[in-house]
C-alpha positions as a printed Julia matrix, in Angstrom:
436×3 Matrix{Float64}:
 114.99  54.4    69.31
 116.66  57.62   67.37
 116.34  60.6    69.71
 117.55  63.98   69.79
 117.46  66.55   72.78
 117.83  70.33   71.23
 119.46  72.47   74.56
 122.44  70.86   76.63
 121.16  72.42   79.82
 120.91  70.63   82.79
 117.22  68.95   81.38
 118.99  68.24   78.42
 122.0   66.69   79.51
 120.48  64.23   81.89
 117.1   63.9    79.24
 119.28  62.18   76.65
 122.22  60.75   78.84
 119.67  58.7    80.68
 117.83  58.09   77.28
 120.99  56.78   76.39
 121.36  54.65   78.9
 118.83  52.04   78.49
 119.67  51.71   75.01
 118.66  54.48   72.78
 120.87  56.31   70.47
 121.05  60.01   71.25
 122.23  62.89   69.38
 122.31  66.3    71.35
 122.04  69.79   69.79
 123.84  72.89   71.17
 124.28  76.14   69.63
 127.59  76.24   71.67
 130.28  75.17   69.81
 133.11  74.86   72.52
 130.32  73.62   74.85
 129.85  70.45   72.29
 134.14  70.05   71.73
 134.16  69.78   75.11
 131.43  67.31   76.06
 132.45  65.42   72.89
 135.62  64.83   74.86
 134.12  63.82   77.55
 133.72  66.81   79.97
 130.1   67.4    81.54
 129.45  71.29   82.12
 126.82  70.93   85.04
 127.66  69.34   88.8
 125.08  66.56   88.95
 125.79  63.52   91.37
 126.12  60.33   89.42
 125.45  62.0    85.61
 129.56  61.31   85.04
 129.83  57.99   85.76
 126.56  57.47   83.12
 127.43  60.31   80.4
 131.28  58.6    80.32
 129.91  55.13   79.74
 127.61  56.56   77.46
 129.81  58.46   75.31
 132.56  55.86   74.89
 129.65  53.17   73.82
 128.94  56.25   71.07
 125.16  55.63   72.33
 125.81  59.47   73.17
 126.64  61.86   70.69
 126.73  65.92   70.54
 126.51  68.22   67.48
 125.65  71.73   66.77
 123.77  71.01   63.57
 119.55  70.96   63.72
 119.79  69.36   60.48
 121.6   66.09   61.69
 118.9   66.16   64.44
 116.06  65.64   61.9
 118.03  63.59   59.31
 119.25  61.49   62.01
 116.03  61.12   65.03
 112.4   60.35   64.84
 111.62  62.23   68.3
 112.62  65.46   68.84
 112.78  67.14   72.58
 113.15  70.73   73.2
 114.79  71.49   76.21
 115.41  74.87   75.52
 115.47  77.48   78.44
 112.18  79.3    78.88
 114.0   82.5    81.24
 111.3   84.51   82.58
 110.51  88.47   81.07
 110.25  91.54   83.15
 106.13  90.49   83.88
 107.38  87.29   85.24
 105.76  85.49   81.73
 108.07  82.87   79.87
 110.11  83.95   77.14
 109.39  81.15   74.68
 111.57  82.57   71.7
 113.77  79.7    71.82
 111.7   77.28   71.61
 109.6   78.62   69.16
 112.97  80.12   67.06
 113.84  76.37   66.9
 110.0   75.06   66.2
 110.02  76.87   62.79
 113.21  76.0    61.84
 112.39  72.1    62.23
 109.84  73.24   59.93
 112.05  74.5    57.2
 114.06  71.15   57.19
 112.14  67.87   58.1
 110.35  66.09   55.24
 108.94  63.09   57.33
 107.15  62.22   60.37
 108.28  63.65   63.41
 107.7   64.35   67.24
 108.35  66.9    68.43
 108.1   66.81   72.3
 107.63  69.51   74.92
 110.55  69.07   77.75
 110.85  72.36   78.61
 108.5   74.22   81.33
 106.37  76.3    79.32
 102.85  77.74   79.44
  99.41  76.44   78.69
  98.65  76.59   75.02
 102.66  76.89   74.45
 102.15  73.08   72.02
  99.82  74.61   70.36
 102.05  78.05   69.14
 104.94  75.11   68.23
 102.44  73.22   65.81
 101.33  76.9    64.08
 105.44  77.81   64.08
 106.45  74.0    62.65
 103.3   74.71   60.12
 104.49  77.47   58.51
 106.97  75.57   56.41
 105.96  72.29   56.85
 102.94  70.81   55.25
 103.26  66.9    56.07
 102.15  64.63   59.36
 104.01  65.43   62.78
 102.85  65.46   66.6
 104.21  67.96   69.47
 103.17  66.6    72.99
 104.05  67.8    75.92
 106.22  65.95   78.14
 107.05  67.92   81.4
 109.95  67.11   83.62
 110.05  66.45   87.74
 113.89  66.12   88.14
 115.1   67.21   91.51
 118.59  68.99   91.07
 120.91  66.61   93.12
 118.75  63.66   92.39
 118.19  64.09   88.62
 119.58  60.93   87.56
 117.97  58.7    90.66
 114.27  60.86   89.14
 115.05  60.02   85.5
 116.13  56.65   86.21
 112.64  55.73   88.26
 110.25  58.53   88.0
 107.28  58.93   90.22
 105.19  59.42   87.35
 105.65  60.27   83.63
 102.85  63.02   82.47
 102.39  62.8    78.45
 100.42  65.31   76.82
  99.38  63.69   73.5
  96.64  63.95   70.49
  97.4   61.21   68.71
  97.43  57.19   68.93
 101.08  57.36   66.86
 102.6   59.41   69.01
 101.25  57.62   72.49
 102.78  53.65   71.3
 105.86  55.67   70.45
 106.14  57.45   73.81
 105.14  54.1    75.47
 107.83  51.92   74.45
 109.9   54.78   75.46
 109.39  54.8    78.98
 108.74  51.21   79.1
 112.35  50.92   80.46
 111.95  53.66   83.5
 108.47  52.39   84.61
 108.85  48.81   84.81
 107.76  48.79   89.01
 104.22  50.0    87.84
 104.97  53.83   88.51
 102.06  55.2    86.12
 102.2   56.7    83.1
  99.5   59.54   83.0
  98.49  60.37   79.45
  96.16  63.56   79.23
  95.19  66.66   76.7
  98.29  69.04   75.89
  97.5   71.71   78.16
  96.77  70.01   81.03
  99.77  68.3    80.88
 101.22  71.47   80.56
  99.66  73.24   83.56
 100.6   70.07   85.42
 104.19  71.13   85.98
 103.61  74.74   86.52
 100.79  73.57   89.35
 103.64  70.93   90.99
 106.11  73.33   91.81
 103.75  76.4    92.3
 102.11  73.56   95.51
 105.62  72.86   96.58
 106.68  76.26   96.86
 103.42  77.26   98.52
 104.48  74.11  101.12
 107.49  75.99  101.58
 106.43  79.49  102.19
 103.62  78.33  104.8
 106.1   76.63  106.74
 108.58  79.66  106.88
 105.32  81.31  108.2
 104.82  79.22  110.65
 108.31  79.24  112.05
 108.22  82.47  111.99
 105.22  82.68  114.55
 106.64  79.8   116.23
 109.39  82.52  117.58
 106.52  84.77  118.32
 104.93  82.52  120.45
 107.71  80.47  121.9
 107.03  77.07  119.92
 109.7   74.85  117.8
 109.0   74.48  114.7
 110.54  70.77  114.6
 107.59  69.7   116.79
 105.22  71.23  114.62
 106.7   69.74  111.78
 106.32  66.46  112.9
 103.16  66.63  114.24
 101.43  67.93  110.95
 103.8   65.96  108.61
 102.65  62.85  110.0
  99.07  63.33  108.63
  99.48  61.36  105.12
  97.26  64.06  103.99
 100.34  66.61  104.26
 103.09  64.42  104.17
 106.66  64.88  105.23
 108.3   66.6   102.41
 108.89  70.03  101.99
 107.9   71.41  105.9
 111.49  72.19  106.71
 111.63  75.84  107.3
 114.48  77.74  106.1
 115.71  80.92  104.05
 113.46  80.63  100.88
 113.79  78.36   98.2
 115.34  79.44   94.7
 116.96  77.74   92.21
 115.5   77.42   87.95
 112.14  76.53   88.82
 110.52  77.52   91.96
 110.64  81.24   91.39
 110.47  81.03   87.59
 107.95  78.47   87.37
 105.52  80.58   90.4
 105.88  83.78   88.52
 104.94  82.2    85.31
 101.91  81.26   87.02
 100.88  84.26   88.42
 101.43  86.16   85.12
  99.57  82.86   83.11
  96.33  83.53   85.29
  96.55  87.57   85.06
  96.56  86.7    81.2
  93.46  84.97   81.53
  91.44  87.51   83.56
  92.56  85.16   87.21
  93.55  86.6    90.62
  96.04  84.06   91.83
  96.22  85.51   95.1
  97.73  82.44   97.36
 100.9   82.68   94.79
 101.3   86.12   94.82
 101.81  85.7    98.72
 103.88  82.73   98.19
 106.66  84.77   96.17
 106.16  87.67   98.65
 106.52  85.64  101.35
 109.87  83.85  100.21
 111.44  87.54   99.32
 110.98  88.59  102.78
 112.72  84.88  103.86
 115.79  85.66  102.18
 116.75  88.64  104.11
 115.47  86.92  107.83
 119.26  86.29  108.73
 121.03  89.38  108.18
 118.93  91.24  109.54
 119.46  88.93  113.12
 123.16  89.15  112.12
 122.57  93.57  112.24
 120.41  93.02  115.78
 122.75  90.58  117.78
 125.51  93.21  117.11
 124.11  96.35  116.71
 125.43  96.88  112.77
 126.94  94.92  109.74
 129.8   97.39  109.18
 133.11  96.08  109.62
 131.7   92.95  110.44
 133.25  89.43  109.36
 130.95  87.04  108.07
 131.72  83.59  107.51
 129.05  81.48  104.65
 128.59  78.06  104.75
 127.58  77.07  101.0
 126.49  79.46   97.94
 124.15  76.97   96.0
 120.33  77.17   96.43
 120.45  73.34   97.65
 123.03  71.14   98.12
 124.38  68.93   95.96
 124.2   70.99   92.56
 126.41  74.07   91.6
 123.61  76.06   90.68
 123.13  79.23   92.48
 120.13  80.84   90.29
 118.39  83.14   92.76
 120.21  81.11   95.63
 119.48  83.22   99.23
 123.13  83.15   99.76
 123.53  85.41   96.68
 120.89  87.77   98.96
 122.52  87.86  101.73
 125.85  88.51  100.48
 124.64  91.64   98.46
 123.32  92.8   101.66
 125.7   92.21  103.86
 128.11  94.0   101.67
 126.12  97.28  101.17
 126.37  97.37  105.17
 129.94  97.36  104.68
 130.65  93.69  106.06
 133.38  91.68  104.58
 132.48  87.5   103.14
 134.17  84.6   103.65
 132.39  81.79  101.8
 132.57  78.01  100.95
 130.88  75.41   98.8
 131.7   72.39   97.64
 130.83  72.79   94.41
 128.98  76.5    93.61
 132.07  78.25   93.88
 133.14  78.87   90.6
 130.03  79.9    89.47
 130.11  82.62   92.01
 133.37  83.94   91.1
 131.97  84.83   87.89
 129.27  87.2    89.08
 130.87  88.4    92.46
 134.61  88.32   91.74
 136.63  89.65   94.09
 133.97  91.39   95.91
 133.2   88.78   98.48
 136.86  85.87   99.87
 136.53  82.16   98.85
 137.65  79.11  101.5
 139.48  76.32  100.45
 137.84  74.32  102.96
 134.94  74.89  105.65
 137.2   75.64  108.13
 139.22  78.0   106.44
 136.56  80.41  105.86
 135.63  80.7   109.96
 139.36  81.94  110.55
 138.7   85.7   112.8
 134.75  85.81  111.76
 132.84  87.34  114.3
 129.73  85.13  113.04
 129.27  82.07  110.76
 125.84  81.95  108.33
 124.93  78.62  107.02
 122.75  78.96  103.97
 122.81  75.69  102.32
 122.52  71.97  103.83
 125.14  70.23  102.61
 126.1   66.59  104.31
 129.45  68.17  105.18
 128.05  70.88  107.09
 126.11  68.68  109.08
 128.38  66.92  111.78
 131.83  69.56  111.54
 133.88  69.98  114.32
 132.38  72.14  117.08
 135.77  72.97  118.81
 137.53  73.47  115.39
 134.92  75.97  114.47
 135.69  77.73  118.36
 138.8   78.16  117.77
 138.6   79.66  114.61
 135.84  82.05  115.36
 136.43  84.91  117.48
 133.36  84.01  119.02
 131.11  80.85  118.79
 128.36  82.92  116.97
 126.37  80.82  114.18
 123.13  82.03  112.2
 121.66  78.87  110.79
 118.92  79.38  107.84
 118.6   75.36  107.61
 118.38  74.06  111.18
 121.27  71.91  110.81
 121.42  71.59  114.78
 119.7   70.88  117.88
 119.18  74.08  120.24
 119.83  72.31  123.21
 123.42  70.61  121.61
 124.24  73.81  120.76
 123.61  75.75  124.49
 125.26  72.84  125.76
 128.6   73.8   123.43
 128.51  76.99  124.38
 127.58  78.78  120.77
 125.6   81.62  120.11
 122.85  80.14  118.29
 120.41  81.64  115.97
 118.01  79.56  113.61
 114.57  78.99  112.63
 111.19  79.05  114.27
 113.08  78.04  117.05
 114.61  79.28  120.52
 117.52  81.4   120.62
 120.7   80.83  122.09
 122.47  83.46  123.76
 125.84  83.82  125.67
């Protein structure tokens, strides 16, 4: 099949280079004109575990293609996707001028059956405003459906590749056989296919990660009064994740989730139901609750010594998860920009987010070659992301570096009782203290 994917972003790019890889030909529209030389020649501007290893095989079998054009997008494809970026306004709504900017100028140029498909995260009744825009200039037969994605930033390609489910919003029989044969390829173990009415499929995404991120902020709650009342939240976890009604996934407490879509995608919600005379009161506590999250450490960091100024902090990881580089509304962003209006000097390292630090912090915070490296005289050590390599690190490197074993983890990398046995000062989450 002829597809094109209009927006490069990190939907996009692994959209149409897993498209690409069971077969399709895919042509990929970017405004960006140095962004499309240089994925042309064969460089990928997100991090995204395995996405090189397909893009390059992809590319090189010219199965992959990149252009700035629209035009060669219409000439060229019979299914459009818009992955365009949907950022959020000051109300928290979704700014859909890109998609729509792009919707009526696929009217001005196509002059035979398209669809035009929904990949971005957008609002209920958002296909609807990209028919009226397409309309405007274009009088013949076309379909927009809305096809919302569930890709897990670090395990994009592994979601693409064999999706839990593929939701389809779609009017019309044409448009369902096409999107069928499709995603023949990526369901072929039985995972369903769920084909519903456009705005329910839309709602669907909004409702996923608005759950998930309400899973999230009740268990950061409930670590929280685990300290109160001298419980660990690790028991608790497992003994409500085991009921298949809850689940497993997403009851690790930590330092409030961020990232493109959780925050976005909750807002959007919120704002979505004030629009249409709804309360949403659960997710305005939800986004409350995960502000206040963000700021939990430093402010143990200011009570264990008394003050932040003049203090040297050591940060384990910058990005919101681990593996990804993306750091959009990442809690180690928080806690940085606190810790440096109370006059404390940073030390951090990631494995991959660095760079995309540096451009909006500078020289305002120091950046590690190695894990290590950053500990070197820091009176404490913050751990805000959960990569592998922070998992197992040397314990007696990390003493020796540190003037004093002090650690403030906001993921629960480590057991309380391993670390009183080490000798660290140990601070985490929902559970017991350790203190030397």
């Amino acid at each position: 099949m002829n597809i094109s994917i209009v927006g490069t972003g990190y939907v996009g790019l692994v959209t149409g280079t897993c498209f690409a890889e069971t077969g399709n030909h895919v042509l990929c529209v970017d405004i960006d004109e140095a962004k499309v030389d240089a994925m042309r020649g064969g460089k990928i501007p997100i991090y995204e575990p395995d996405l090189d290893v397909l893009f390059e095989r992809n590319l090189k079998a010219g199965r992959l293609q990149f252009t700035t054009q629209l035009e060669d997008a219409v000439k060229k494809t019979d299914v459009i996707f818009l992955a365009l970026p949907t950022p959020p306004n000051e109300d928290g709504s979704a700014d859909l001028s890109y998609i729509l900017k792009v919707a009526e100028h696929l009217g001005k140029i196509m002059t035979s059956y398209k669809i035009i498909v929904d990949k971005s995260t957008v609002p209920v009744g958002t296909a609807e405003k990209v028919k009226e825009a397409i309309a405007k200039n274009y009088k013949g037969d076309f379909d927009v459906i809305s096809n919302p994605e569930f890709l897990r930033e670090g395990f994009a390609v592994d979601d693409f590749m064999k999706p839990d489910r593929v939701v389809l919003g779609i009017s019309s029989d044409k448009a369902r056989k096409a999107m069928e044969e499709l995603y023949k390829p990526y369901v072929r173990q039985g995972n369903p296919v769920y084909f519903m009415d456009l705005r329910s499929a839309e709602l669907t995404k909004y409702a996923a990660n608005s759950f998930l991120a309400t899973k999230i902020s009740f268990m950061n709650e409930i670590a929280n009064l685990c300290e109160k009342v001298g419980a660990d939240v690790d028991m608790v976890r497992i003994g409500i994740g085991s009921d298949p009604r809850i689940g497993k996934r997403f009851l690790f407490p930590g330092i409030g989730y961020g990232g493109s879509c959780f925050p976005k995608d909750v807002r959007a919600l919120v704002q979505s139901s004030e629009e249409n005379n709804y309360d949403f009161k659960i997710l305005k506590s939800v986004t409350e609750v995960n502000e206040i999250q963000k700021h939990i450490l430093v402010s143990r960091v200011k009570k264990h010594f008394g003050k932040l100024e003049g203090l040297k902090i050591a940060m384990w990881g910058l990005a919101f998860k681990p593996d990804t580089d993306d750091i959009r509304e990442a809690s180690a962003l928080v806690m940085i920009d606190e810790l440096l209006k109370g006059k404390a000097t940073v030390t951090a390292f990631d494995p991959a987010a660095t760079e995309n630090v540096k451009k909006i912090k500078g020289d305002t915070i120091k950046y590690a070659a190695d894990e290590y490296a950053a500990l070197d005289g820091a009176d404490a050590l913050i751990i805000a992301t959960e990569w592998s390599l922070f998992r197992t690190p040397d314990f007696e490197e990390i003493k020796k570096r540190m003037k004093k074993p002090v650690i403030f983890d906001g993921r629960n990398l480590y057991g309380t009782d391993q670390m009183e046995e080490l000798g660290f000062t140990y601070f985490s989450i929902g559970r017991k203290n350790i203190t030397k």
